[in-house]
C-alpha positions, -999 to 999 in steps of 0.1 A, spaced: -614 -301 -487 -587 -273 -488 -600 -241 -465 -612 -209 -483 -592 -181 -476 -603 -158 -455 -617 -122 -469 -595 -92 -458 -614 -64 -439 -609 -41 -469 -630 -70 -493 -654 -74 -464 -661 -34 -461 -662 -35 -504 -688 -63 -504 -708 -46 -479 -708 -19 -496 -720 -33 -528 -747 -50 -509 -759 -18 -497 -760 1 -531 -777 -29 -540 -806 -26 -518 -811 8 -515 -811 9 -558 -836 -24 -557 -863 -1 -531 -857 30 -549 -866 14 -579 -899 -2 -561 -907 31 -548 -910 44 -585 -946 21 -591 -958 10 -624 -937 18 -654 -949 26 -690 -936 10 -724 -900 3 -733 -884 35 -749 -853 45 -762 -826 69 -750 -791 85 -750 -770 83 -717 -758 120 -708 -744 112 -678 -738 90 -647 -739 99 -612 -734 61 -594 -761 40 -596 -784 67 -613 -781 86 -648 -794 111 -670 -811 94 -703 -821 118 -731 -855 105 -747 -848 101 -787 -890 110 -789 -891 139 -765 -856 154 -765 -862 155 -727 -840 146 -699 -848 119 -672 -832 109 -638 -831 70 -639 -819 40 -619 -801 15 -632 -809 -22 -627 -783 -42 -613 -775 -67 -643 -771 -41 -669 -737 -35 -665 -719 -2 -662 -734 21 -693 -718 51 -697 -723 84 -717 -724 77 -754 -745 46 -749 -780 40 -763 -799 23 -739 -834 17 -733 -857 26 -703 -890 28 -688 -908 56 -669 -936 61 -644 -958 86 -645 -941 109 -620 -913 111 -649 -889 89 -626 -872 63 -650 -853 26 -651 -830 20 -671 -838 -16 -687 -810 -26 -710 -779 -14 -729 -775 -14 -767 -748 -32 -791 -718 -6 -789 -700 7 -819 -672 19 -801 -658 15 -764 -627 37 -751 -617 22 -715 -593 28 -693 -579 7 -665 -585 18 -628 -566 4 -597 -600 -8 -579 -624 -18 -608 -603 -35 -636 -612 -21 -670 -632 10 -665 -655 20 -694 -650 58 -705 -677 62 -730 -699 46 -758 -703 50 -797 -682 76 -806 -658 81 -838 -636 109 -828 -617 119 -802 -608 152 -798 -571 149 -774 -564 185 -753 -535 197 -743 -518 227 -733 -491 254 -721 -504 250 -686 -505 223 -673 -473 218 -687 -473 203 -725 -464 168 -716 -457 149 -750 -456 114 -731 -494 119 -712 -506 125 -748 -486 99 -763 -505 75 -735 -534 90 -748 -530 82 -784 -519 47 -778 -553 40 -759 -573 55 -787 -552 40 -813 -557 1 -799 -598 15 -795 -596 21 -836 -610 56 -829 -600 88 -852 -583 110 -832 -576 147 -832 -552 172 -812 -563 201 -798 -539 228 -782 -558 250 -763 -546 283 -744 -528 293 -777 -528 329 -768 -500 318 -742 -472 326 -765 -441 328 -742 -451 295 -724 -459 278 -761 -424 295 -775 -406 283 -737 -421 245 -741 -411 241 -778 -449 231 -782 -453 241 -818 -423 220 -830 -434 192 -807 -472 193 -822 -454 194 -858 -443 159 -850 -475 145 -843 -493 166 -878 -465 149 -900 -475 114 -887 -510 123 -898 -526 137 -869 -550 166 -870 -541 198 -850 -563 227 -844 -548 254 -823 -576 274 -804 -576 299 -776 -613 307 -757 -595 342 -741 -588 354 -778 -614 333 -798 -590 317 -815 -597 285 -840 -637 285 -830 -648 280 -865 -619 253 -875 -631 232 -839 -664 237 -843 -666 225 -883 -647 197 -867 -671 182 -841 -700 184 -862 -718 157 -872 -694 135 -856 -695 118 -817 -669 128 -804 -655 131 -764 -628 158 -752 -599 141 -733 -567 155 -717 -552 164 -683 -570 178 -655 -567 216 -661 -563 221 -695 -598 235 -704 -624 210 -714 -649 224 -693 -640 261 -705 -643 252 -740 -676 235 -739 -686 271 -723 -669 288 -758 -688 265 -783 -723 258 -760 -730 294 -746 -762 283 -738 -746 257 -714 -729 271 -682 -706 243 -668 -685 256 -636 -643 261 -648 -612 266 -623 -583 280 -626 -550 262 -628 -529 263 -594 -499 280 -606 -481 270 -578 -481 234 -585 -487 242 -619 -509 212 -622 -546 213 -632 -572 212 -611 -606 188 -615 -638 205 -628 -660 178 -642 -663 150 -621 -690 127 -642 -687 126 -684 -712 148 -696 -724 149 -734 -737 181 -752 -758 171 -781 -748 192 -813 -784 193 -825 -813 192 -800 -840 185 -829 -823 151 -834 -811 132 -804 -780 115 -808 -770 123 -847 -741 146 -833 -728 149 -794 -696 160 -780 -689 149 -739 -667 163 -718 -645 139 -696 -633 141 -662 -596 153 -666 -567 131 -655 -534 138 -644 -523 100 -654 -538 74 -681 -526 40 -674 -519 13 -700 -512 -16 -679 -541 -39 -699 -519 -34 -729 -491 -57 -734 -458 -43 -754 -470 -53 -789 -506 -34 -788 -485 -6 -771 -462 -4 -801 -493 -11 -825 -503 23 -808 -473 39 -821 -486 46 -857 -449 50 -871 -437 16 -862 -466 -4 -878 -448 -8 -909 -420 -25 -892 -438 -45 -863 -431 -79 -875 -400 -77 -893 -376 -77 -863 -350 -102 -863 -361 -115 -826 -400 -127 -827 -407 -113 -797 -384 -78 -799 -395 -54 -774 -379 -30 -796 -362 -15 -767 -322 -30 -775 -321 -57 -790 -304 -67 -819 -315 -62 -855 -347 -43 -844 -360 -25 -870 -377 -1 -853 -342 9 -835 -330 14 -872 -357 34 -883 -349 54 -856 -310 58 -862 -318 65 -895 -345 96 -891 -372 77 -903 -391 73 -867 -387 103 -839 -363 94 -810 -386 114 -791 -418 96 -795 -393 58 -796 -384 76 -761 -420 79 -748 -429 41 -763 -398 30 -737 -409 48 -705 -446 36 -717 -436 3 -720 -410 -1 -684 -442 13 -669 -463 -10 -679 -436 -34 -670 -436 -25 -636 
């Protein structure tokens, strides 16, 4: 019989560790006593191995566990729960989902982003600097999800820095390929009425880079809600984090769940590395036509020869810009 191999320290400390969530989740959940019937609920939030569950019946919001064999829900999801009479709550079981956006993470393979939703709303901005490839990662993701997407350039009332970046031609790119823009500034209440006839009745999440205002514009269209905002370093000019746990904001608090928006931890990077080259071009909405008609079956549509994407692109019919990002999208994910 051939010898295991050993576990490394790091897996030891990692199992360990689990073990240990584990069993202090498994008492907790003893601790609670009896618990009442099987209800339903809305996640809001997670915060490890507990969450916040809106009740569909109550509109209230309860702290619960969350039973080892569930899974990992996460907001969006429609899960169902239990309570004790001290208003503590287990979170039983997790709902067929309509929708899943993920993302990959370097410790815990695909990492779920959120649940049910049918828009995402994609934020960017002057500062942080506009970064056309970061949203292009972004789109691809979404696109290969099958989730409508729409742009969002906050901070408009930065004029030089908008002017300086070239962001309005860059964003005039992405409209004539199809994509939505709304331009919107919180400082000079800019675009509320166009974002907010946007969001509604839809379930939607706000995504983008650390620093470009998620958390400040849930402040502008929830005034009600108070949700702490930083400022971005100027030095670095890179954003810094404000949410650290997606929260969701329902849209109407009489009836749970028919319209939410959440607000995502920013990012400063989204990898694609679960995506191999032809759902990354897929993601590209301008080279669908020609995906398939290559000469070479398996073209990476990087230089090879009678590409047809390439001669789309030589003849104005595909941006070089966005065929620029696809290439450093794709080497990275070759990496």
């Amino acid at each position: 019989m051939a010898k295991r191999d050993k576990l490394t320290e790091r897996q030891k400390r990692q199992i360990a560790n689990t073990q240990r969530k584990k069993a202090s989740t498994d008492n907790s959940i003893k601790r609670i006593g009896d618990l009442g019937e099987l209800k339903k609920g809305l996640m809001i939030s997670r915060f490890g191995e507990q969450a916040d569950v809106m009740d569909y019946e109550t509109s209230k919001i309860i702290r619960c566990f969350l039973r080892q064999h569930i899974g990992a829900p996460v907001a969006g999801d429609r899960i169902g729960f239990r309570i004790s009479s001290s208003q503590q709550g287990v979170i039983e079981s997790i709902e067929q989902r309509t929708s899943l956006l993920q993302r990959p993470s370097a410790h815990q393979g695909l990492k779920p982003v959120v649940a049910n939703i049918d828009k995402v709303f994609v934020m960017v901005a002057p500062l942080p600097d506009f970064s056309s490839v970061l949203l292009d990662r972004y789109l691809v993701a979404i696109e290969n999800a099958g989730i409508s997407i729409t742009i969002v350039a906050n901070k408009w009332d930065l004029k030089e820095e908008v002017i300086r970046q070239a962001i309005q031609q860059q964003l005039e790119t992405y409209q004539a390929l199809g994509y939505p823009v709304i331009r919107i500034s919180t400082k000079e209440d800019i675009g509320r009425k166009e974002f907010s006839e946007a969001i509604s009745n839809h379930a939607s999440i706000l995504v983008g880079q650390s620093g470009v205002g998620k958390s400040s514009v849930i402040n502008w269209l929830f005034s009600a809600e108070t949700l702490a905002t930083q400022s971005i370093s100027e030095n670095s000019r890179l954003g810094q984090h404000t949410t650290t746990a997606s929260q969701l904001f329902c849209l109407n608090t009489d009836s749970v769940g028919e319209g939410f928006v959440i607000d995502s931890p920013g990012i400063r990077e989204f990898g694609l590395w679960h995506l191999d080259s032809h759902q990354v071009a897929s993601g590209f909405c301008e080279f669908v036509p020609y995906l398939g008609s290559c000469k070479y079956r398996d073209c990476k549509h990087i230089d090879e020869p009678g590409c047809k994407i390439l001669e789309a692109v030589d003849k104005g019919f595909v941006s070089k810009t966005r065929w620029t990002n696809y290439r450093k999208i794709n080497s990275s994910n070759a990496v």
